[in-house]
C-alpha positions in Angstrom: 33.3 193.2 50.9 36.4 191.5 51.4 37.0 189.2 47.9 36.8 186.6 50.1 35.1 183.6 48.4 32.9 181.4 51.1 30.4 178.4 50.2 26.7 179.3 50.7 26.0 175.6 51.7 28.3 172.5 52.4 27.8 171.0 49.1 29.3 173.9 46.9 33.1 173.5 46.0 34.3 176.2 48.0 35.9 175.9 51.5 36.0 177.7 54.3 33.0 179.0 57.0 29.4 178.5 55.6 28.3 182.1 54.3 24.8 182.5 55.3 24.9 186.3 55.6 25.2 188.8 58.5 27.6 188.0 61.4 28.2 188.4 64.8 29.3 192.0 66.2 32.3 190.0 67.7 33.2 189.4 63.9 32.9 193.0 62.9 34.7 194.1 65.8 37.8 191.5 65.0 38.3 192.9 61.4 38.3 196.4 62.3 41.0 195.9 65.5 42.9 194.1 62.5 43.2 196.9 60.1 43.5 199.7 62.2 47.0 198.3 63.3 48.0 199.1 59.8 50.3 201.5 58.2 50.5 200.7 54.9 49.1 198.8 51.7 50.9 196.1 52.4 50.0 195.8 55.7 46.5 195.7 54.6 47.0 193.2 52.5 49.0 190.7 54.9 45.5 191.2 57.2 43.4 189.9 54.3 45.8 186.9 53.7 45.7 186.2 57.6 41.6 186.8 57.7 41.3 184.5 54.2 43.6 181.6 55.6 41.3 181.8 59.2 38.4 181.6 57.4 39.4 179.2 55.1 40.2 177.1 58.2 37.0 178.0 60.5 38.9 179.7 62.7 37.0 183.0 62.6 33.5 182.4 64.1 31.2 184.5 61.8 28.3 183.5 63.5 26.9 182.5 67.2 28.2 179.2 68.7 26.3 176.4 67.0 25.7 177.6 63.7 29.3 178.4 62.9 29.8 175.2 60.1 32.8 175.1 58.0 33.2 172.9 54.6 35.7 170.6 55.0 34.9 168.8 51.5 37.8 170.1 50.3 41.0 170.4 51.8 41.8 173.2 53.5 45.2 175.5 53.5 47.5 174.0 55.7 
């Protein structure tokens, strides 16, 4: 768990990738490469920001090509 907040569908007022449960290994893979370059707290925390703001903006595929949607009803970070 990552405190990451994701819509379940494309009407809720979240943003971000559509959270429809597990993902690919790719995704799993991604995260760990991320924090294993850390060193400290801090560092751990810049990764979530960086994961959060890719997710947020559908840039992290959690799932297989095709079924990766993102909701866009709200604006997304810039």
């Amino acid at each position: 768990m990552n405190g990451i907040f994701l819509p379940s569908s494309d009407r809720s007022g979240l943003r971000g990738v559509i959270h429809r449960g597990r993902h690919k290994q790719e995704y799993y893979e991604y995260i760990e490469q991320m924090f294993s370059q850390c060193k400290s707290k801090k560092d751990c925390y810049e990764v979530l920001d960086k994961v959060k703001s890719d997710l947020y903006k559908g840039k992290i595929k959690l799932y297989k090509e095709g079924t990766n949607k993102v909701n866009k009803t709200f604006r997304t970070v810039s």
